[in-house]
DOMI-185494 format. One line per field, with one value per residue (C-alpha): residue number from 1; x, y, z. Coordinates in steps of 0.05 Angstrom, whole numbers, plus 5000, padded with zeros to 4 digits. Layout:
# DOMI-185494
resi: c(NUM|...)
xx: c(X|...)
yy: c(Y|...)
zz: c(Z|...)
***
This chain:
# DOMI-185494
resi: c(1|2|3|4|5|6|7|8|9|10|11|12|13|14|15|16|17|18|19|20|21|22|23|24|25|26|27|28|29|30|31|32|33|34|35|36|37|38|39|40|41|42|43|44|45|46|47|48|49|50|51|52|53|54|55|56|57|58|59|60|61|62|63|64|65|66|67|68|69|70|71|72|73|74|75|76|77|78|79|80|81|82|83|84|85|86|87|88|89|90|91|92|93|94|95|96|97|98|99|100|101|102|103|104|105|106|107|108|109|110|111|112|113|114|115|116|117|118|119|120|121|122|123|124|125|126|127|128|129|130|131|132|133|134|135|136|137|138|139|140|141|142|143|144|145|146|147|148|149|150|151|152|153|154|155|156|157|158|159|160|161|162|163|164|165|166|167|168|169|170|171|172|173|174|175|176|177|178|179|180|181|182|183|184|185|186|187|188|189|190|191|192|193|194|195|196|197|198|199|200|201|202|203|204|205|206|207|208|209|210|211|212|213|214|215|216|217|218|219|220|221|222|223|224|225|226|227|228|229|230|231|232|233|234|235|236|237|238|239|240|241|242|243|244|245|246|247|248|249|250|251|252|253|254|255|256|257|258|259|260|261|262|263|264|265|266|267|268|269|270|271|272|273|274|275|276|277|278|279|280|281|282|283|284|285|286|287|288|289|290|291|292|293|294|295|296|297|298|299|300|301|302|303|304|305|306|307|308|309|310|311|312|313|314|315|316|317|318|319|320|321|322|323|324|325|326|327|328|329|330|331|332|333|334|335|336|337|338|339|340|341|342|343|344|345|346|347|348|349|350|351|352|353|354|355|356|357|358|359|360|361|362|363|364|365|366|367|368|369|370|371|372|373|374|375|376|377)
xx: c(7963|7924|7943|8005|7992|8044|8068|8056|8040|8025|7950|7940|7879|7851|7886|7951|7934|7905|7974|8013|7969|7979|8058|8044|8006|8043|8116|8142|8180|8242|8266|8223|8148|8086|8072|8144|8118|8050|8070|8121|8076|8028|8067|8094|8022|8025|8075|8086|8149|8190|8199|8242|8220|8282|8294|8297|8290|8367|8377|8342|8387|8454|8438|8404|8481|8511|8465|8490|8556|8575|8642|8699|8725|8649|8613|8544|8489|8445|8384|8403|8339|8320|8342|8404|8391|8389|8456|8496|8485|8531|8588|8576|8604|8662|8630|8631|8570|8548|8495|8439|8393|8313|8265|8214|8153|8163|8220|8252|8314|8324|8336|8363|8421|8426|8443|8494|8522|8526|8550|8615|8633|8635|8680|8730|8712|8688|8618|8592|8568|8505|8433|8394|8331|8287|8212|8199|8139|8105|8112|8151|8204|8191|8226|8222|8276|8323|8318|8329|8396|8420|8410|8444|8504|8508|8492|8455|8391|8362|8292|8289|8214|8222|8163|8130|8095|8032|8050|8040|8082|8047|8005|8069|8077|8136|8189|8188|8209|8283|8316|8312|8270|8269|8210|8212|8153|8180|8141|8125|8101|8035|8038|8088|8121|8146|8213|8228|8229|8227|8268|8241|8275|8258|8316|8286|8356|8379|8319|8349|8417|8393|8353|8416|8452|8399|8413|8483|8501|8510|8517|8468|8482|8482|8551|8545|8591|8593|8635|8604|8598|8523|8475|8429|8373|8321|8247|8216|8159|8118|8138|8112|8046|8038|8060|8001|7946|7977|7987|7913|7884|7940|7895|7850|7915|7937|7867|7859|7934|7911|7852|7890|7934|7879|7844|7893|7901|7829|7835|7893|7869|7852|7924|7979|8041|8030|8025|8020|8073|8056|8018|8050|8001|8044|8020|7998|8019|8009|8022|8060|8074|8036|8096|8081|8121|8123|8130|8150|8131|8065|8047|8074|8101|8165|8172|8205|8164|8108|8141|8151|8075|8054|8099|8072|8002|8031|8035|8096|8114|8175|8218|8226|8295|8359|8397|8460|8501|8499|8498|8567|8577|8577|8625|8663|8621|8600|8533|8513|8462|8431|8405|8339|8335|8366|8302|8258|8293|8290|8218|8189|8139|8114|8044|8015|7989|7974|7918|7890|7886|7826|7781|7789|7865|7877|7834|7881|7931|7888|7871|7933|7963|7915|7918|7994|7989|8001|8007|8037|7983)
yy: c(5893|5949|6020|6051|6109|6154|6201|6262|6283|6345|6368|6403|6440|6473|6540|6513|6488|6543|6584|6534|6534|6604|6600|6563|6591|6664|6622|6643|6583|6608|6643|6708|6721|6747|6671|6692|6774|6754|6692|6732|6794|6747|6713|6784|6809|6731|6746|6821|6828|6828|6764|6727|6661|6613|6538|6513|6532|6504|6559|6608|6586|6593|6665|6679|6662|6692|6757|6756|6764|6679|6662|6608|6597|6635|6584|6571|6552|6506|6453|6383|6366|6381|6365|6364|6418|6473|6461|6438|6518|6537|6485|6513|6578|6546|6556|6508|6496|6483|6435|6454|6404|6415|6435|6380|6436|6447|6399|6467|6495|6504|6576|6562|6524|6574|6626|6589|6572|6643|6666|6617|6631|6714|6708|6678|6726|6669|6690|6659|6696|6667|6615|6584|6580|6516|6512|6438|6402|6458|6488|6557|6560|6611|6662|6717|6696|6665|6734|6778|6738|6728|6810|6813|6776|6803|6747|6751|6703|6672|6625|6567|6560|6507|6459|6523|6554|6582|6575|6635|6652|6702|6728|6739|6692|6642|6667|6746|6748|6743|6788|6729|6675|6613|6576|6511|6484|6424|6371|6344|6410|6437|6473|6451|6481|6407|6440|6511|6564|6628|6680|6751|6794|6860|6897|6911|6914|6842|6812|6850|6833|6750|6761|6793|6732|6681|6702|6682|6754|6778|6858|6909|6923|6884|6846|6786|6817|6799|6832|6774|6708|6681|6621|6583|6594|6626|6595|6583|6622|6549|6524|6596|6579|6530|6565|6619|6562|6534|6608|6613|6550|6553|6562|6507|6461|6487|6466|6403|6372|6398|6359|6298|6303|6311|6251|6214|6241|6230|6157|6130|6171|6112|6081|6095|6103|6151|6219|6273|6330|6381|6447|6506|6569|6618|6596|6556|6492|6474|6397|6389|6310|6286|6269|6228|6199|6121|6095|6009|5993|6030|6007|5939|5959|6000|6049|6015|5960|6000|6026|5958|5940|5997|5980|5906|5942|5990|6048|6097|6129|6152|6163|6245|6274|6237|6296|6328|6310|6232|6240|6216|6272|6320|6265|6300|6370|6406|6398|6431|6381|6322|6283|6316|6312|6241|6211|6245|6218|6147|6142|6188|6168|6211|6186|6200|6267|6285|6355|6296|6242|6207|6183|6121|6114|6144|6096|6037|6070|6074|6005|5980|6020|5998|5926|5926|5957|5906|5947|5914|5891)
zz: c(9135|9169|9142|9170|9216|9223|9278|9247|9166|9126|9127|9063|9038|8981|8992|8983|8922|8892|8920|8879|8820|8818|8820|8756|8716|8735|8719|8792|8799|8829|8902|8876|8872|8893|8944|8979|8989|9016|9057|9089|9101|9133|9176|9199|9208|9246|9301|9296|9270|9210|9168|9116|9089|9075|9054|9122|9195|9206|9156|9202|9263|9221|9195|9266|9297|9242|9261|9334|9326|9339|9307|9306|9391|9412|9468|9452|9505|9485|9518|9519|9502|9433|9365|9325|9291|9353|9361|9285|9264|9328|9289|9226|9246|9282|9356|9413|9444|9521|9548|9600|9628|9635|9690|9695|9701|9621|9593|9577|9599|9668|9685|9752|9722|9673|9725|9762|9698|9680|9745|9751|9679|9687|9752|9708|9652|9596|9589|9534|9467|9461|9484|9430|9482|9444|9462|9461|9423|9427|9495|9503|9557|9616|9585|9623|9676|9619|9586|9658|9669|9600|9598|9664|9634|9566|9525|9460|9449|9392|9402|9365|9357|9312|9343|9365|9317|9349|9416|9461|9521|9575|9509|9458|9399|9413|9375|9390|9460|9444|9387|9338|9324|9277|9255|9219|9161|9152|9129|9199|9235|9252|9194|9128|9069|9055|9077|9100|9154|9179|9208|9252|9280|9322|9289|9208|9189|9207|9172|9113|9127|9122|9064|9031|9057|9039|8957|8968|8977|8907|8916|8876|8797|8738|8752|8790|8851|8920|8988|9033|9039|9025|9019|8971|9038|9005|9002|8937|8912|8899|8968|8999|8965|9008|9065|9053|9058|9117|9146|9145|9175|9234|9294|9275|9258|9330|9363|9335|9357|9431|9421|9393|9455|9509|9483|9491|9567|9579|9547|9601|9656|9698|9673|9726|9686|9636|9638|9590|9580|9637|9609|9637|9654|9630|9560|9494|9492|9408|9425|9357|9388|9442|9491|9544|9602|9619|9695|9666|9743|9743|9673|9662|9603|9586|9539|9480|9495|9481|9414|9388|9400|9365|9305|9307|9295|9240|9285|9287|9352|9384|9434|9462|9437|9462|9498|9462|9520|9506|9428|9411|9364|9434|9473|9522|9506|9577|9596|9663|9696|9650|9687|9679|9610|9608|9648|9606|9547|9579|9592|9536|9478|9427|9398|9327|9339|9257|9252|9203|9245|9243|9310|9279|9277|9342|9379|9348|9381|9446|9435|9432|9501|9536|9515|9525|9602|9653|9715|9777|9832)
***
């Protein structure tokens, strides 16, 4: 059998090896250390604010809620289209949350719907606490008019720049337009700590405030005392060794998934049927997946059909998120709109889009696109 190529794997390098060598040899194994100080102080050098590195970016989005105020009855706006894990931190703290669909222009929340959301709810005085504002694959949201009318209404927003690290909105990184943000290194992102994240903020204190948290809140002094509740979150000093060789090589991580991405557009540019995730002006678009959309009439082929010839040659792909709103877990959960995200669900594929991926290996997944398109004469 050919070799399996996947959709998307950790690219390591020799930095992160010597990072973790050095965790070693120093005896740093633990959720202290010199890797943690300087990853952190990097990545805040990164993105212009402060940092703290912790075991997930889930963890990031529960402390980030926890941060603004988001308790047990709070409503909690949220995309449909993204991942599970935008919206399970808003449970954890007992919140409820509420669906809005996309704009077709990014995938990303539409800020339209937002607004008339926003609007009904205040004349009836249940404006809701928070928006966890997701920038998808890789794409920021246009975030200036989410901010305006979220400040209009009073309602406090976090930026889950999970799949976003590296992308740019109107010049800012993603992540620091909004007085939180959450990146994730998991080990399927542009850049990996196998598992982990990270947490700015523009307020120094509430980065402190989540590091305190992130050490399961044991008080100063010798006595192991504690006045709050806390968390096992913090990231290890070996895993943040990794996380400072990855730091460094980001922008050439970030160029090479764009390339991965436009070669594929270039490839089934005379295909009618599939189209690459539009690139919005206002910024970077990282391509962390190379999402595509897949007209069955235009193409001869429908999506899932297309995912089960790519497994037959050993190829993972995907389909784009399945919106909250039709997750069962979210049954009978409000979701302004869908419909939106729901199409993109239904005809979306993501390809292998691996930093690593070889010329090689992506043309066997050309190869077998093209092969499988039958368009309709």
């Amino acid at each position: 059998m050919t070799r399996r190529v996947y959709l998307s794997v950790p690219h390591m390098g020799e930095g992160e090896l010597r990072y973790v060598q050095e965790a070693f040899a120093s005896n740093w194994m633990s959720t202290v250390g010199p890797n943690l100080d300087a990853f952190e102080a990097s990545f805040s050098e990164r993105v212009g604010l402060p940092s703290v590195a912790l075991a997930s970016g889930t963890a990031g989005m529960h402390l980030g809620l926890r941060l603004l105020g988001v308790g047990p009855g709070d409503e909690v706006i949220c995309p449909t289209l993204t991942f599970v894990a935008t919206v399970n931190p808003a449970l954890y703290l007992g919140a409820r949350p509420v669906f809005v669909d996309s704009e077709r222009s990014s995938w990303n929340l539409d800020a339209n719907l937002l607004e008339d959301l926003l609007r009904r709810r205040a004349a009836v005085g249940r404006v809701p606490k928070a928006l966890v504002i997701v920038h998808l694959y890789g794409q920021s949201a246009d975030m200036d008019p989410i901010m305006e009318v979220c400040e209009r209404y009073g309602v406090a927003v976090l930026e889950d720049a999970a799949e976003a690290v590296g992308t740019t909105y109107k010049g800012r990184p993603a992540g620091t337009i909004a007085p939180i943000g959450v990146y994730s290194f998991n080990g399927n992102k542009i850049i990996t700590t196998t598992g982990g994240g990270m947490l700015v903020a523009q307020n120094p204190e509430w980065v402190q405030r989540a590091r305190f948290w992130s050490q399961q809140a044991r008080d100063p002094g010798v006595a192991y005392e504690h006045t709050q509740v806390g968390y096992n979150y913090r990231m290890s000093n070996v895993l943040a060794g990794i996380g400072r060789g990855q730091l460094e090589v980001l922008d050439h991580r970030v160029a090479r998934r764009r390339e991965v991405a436009f070669a594929y557009r270039d490839a089934f540019a005379d295909l009618d049927g599939i189209t690459l995730m539009p690139q919005c002006d206002y910024g970077l678009h990282t391509h962390w997946l190379s999402a595509f959309q897949i007209d069955a009439r235009a193409l001869g082929i429908d999506r899932d059909g297309l995912i089960r010839a790519l497994e037959a040659e050993n190829i993972e792909s995907r389909p784009v998120w399945k919106p909250m709103h039709l997750q069962p877990l979210f049954d009978g959960v409000e979701c302004v709109g869908g419909a939106v995200a729901a199409d993109l669900f239904e005809h979306g594929l993501c390809l292998p889009s691996s930093s690593n991926l070889s010329d090689v290996d992506q043309q066997r997944v050309i190869a077998v696109i093209r092969r499988s398109a039958r368009p309709q004469r």
